[in-house]
C-alpha positions as CSV (number, residue, x, y, z in Angstrom):
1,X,-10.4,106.5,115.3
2,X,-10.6,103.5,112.3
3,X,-11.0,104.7,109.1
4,X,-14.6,103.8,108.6
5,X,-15.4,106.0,111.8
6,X,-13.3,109.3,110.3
7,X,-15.0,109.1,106.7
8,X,-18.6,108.7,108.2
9,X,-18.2,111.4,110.7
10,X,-16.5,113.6,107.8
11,X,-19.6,112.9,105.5
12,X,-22.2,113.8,108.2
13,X,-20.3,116.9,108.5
14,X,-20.5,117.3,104.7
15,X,-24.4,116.6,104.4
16,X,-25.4,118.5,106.9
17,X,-23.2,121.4,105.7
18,X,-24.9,120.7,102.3
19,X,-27.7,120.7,103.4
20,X,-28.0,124.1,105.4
21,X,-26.8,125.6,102.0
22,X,-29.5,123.7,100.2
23,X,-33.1,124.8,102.1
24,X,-34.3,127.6,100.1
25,X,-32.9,125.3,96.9
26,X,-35.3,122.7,97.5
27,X,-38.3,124.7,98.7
28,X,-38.0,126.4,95.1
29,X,-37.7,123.2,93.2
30,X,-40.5,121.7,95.1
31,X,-42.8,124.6,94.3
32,X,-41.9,124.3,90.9
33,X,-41.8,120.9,90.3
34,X,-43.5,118.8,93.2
35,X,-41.2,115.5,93.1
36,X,-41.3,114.9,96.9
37,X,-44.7,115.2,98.0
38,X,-45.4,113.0,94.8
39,X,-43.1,110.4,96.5
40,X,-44.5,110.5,100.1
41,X,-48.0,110.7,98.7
42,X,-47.1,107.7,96.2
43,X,-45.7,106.0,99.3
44,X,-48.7,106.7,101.6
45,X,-50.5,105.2,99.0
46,X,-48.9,101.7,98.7
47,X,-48.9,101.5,102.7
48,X,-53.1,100.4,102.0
49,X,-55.2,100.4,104.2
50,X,-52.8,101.1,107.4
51,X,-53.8,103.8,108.9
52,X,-51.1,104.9,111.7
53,X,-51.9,106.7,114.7
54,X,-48.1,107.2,115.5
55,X,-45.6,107.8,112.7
56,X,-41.4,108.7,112.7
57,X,-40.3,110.4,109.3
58,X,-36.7,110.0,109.4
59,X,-34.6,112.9,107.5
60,X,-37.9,115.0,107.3
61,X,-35.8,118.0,105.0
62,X,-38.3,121.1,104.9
63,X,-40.5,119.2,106.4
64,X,-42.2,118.3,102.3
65,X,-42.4,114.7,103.8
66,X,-43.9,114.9,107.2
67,X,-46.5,117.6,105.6
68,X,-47.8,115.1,103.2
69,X,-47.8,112.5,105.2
70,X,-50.1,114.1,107.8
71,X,-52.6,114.9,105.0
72,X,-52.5,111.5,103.3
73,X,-54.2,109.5,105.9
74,X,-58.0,109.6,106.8
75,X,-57.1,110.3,110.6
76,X,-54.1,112.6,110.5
77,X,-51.5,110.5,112.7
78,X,-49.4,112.4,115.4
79,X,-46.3,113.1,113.6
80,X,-42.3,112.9,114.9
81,X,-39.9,113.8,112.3
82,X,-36.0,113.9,112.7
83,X,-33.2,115.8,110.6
84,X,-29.7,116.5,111.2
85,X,-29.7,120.0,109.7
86,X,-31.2,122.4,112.3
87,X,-31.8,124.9,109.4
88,X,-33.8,122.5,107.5
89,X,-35.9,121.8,110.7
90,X,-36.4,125.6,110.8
91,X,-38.4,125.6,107.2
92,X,-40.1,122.5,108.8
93,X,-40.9,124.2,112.1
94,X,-42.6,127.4,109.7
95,X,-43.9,125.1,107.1
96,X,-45.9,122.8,109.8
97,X,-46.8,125.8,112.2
98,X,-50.2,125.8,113.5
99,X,-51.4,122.0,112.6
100,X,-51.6,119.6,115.6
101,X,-49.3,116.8,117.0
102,X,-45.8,117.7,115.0
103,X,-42.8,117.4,117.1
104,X,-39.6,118.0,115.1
105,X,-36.3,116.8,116.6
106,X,-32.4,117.8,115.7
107,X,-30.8,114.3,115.4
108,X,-28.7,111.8,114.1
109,X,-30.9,109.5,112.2
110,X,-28.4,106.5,113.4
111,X,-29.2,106.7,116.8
112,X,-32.9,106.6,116.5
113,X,-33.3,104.8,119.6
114,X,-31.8,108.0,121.9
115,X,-34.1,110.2,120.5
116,X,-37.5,108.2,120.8
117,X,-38.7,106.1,123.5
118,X,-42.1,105.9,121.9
119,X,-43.5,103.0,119.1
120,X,-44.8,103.7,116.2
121,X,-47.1,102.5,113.2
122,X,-45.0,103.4,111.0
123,X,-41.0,105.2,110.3
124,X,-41.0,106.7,106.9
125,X,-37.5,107.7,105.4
126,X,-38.3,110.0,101.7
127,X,-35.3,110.1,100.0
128,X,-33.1,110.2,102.9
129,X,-32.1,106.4,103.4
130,X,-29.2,106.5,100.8
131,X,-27.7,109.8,102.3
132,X,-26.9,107.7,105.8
133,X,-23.9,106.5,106.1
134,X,-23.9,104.1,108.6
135,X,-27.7,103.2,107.2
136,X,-27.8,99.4,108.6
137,X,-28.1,100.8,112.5
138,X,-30.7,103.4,111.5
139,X,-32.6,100.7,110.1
140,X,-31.8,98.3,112.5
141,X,-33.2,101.0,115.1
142,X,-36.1,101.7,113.3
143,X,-36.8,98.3,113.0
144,X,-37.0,98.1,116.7
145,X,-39.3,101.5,117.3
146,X,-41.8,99.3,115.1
147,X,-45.0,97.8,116.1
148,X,-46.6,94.2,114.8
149,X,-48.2,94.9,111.9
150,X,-46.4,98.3,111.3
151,X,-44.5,99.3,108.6
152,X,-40.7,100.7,107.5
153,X,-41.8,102.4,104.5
154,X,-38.6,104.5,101.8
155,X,-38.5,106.1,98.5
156,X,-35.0,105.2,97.7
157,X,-33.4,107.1,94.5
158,X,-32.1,104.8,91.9
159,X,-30.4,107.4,89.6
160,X,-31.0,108.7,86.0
161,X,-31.6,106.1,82.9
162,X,-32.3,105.9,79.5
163,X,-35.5,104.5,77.9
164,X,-34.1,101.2,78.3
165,X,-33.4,101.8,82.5
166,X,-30.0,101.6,81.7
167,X,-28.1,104.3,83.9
168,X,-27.8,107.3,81.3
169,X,-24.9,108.9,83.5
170,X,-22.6,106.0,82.8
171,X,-24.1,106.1,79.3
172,X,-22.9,109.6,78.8
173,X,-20.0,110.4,81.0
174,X,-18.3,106.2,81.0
175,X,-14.9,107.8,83.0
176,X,-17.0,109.6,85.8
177,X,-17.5,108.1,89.3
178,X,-20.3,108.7,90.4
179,X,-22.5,107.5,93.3
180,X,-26.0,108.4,93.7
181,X,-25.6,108.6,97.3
182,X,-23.7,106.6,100.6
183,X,-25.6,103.3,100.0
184,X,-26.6,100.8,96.9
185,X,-29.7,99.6,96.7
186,X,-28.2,95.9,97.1
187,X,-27.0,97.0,100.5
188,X,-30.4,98.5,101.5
189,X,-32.2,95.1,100.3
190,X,-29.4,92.8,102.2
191,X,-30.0,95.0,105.3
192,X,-33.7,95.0,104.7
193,X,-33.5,90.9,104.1
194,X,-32.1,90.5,107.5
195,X,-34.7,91.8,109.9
196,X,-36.2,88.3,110.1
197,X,-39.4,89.8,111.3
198,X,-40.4,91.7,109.0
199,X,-41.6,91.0,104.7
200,X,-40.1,92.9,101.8
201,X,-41.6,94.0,98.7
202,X,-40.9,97.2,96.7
203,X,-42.2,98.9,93.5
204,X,-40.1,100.7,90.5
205,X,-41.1,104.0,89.5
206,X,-39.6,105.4,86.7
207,X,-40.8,108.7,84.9
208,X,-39.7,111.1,82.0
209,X,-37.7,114.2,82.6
210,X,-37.0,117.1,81.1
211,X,-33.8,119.4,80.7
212,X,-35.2,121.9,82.7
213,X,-36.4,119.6,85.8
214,X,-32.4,117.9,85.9
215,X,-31.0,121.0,85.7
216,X,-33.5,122.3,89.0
217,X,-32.9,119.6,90.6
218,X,-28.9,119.2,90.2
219,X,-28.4,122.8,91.3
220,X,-29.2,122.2,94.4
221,X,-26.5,122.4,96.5
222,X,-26.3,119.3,98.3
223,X,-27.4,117.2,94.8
224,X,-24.3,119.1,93.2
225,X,-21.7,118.4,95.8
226,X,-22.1,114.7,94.4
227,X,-21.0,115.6,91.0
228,X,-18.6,118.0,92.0
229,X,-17.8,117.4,95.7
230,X,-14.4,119.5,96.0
231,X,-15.8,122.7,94.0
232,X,-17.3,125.4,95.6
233,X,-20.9,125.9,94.9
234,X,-20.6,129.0,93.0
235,X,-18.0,127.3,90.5
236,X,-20.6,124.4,90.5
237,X,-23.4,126.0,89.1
238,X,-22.1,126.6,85.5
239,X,-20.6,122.8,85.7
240,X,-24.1,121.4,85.8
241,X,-25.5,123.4,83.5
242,X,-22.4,121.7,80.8
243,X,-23.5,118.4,82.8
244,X,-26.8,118.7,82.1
245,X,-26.7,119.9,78.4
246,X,-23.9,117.0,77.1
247,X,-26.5,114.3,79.4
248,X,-29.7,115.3,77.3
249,X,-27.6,116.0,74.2
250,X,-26.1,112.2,74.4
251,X,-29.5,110.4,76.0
252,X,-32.9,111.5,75.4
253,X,-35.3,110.5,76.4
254,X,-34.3,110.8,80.3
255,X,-35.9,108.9,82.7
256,X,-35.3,109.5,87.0
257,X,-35.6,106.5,88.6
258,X,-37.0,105.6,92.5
259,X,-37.9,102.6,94.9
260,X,-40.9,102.4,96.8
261,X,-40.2,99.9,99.8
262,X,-42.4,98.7,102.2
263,X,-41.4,96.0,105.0
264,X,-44.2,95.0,107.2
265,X,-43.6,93.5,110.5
266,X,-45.5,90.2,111.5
């Protein structure tokens, strides 16, 4: 096995690991805070006046993101949504249960094509795009489980900034490395560039945070593995809250940073 192959399969390990640990983390934050149904409703919105009557949600979580987008279309499409983390799918499963035509499947979100057979109007991935490693074959895949005129539609995370978008965590911490996730945005929008049939355009979204909401949202487990990714989580906790603290203390205002991205395919 090359070494490319060994540190992908070792980070799918990690993320979904992570991410088991992480489900009740992130049902709390969204109840407290609402940051992903904001996204997938934001991202609904800028699809326009599609309205899908098949749609994949790749990396579906708790299930936040297929919810919303069920609800944010005049005719609810039938819904297929994908995560590796069979524990997340569980909160999806109970979060979902009782509405119509949601089929949730255990997966790896690389190998699209060996789950579904079906097309679709449109494959939604909400903040889950940057946490694949090998994120060029999802696409790629995804691409293909497309019909003319449908869309590829992400909310990709661009990181914490200053008033100024300059990245405050660099800003505030120059001798820590620190990636916001497995892929850079200039990766994405190479990839993205390359699926000749379809056109690009995305939209920044940048809004104010407070202590309280960075703090919530770095505690999550699989959000503080980046920062600290050989500490157990239980040693973690008080290292974000000095994180955390020293960032606001050194940059203020904060600002938390997204993509939309919508490719449309001709």
């Amino acid at each position: 096995m090359n070494d490319k192959l060994l540190f992908n399969r070792k980070f799918k390990a990690a993320i979904e690991r992570n991410f088991n640990e992480s489900v009740n983390f992130y049902d709390a934050f969204e109840e407290k805070h609402h940051l992903f149904e904001t996204l997938t409703m934001r991202l609904c919105e800028l699809t326009g006046s599609l309205n899908p009557e098949r749609v994949l949600d790749v990396g579906c979580g708790t299930g936040i993101s297929t919810f919303a987008i069920k609800k944010a279309f005049p005719r609810p499409p039938i819904m297929y949504a994908i995560d590796i983390s069979e524990m997340m799918l569980a909160r999806a499963r109970e979060r979902c249960r009782g509405i119509d035509s949601i089929y949730f499947v255990q997966g790896d979100a690389e190998h699209l094509s060996t789950y579904f057979k079906e097309k679709f109007d449109a494959v939604f991935y909400t903040a889950s795009i940057f946490l694949i490693p090998n994120f060029a074959e999802s696409i790629s895949q995804a691409c293909s489980l497309i019909v003319p005129g449908g869309v590829l539609a992400i909310s990709f995370y661009t990181g914490i900034f200053d008033n100024r978008q300059k990245d405050a965590i660099v800003k505030a911490f120059p001798d820590m490395k620190y990636r916001y996730g497995a892929v850079e945005y200039a990766e994405l929008k190479k990839c993205l560039s390359a699926q000749k049939s379809f056109r690009t355009t995305d939209v920044d979204y940048h809004f104010e945070i407070g202590g309280e909401f960075l703090e919530d949202f770095l505690c999550i487990p699989a959000q503080s593995a980046g920062l600290f990714p050989k500490v157990p989580y239980e040693k973690r906790k008080p290292l974000v809250g000095n994180f955390c603290d020293t960032l606001t203390r050194k940059v203020s205002p904060l600002f938390m940073g997204w993509k939309f991205i919508l490719s449309k395919k001709k």
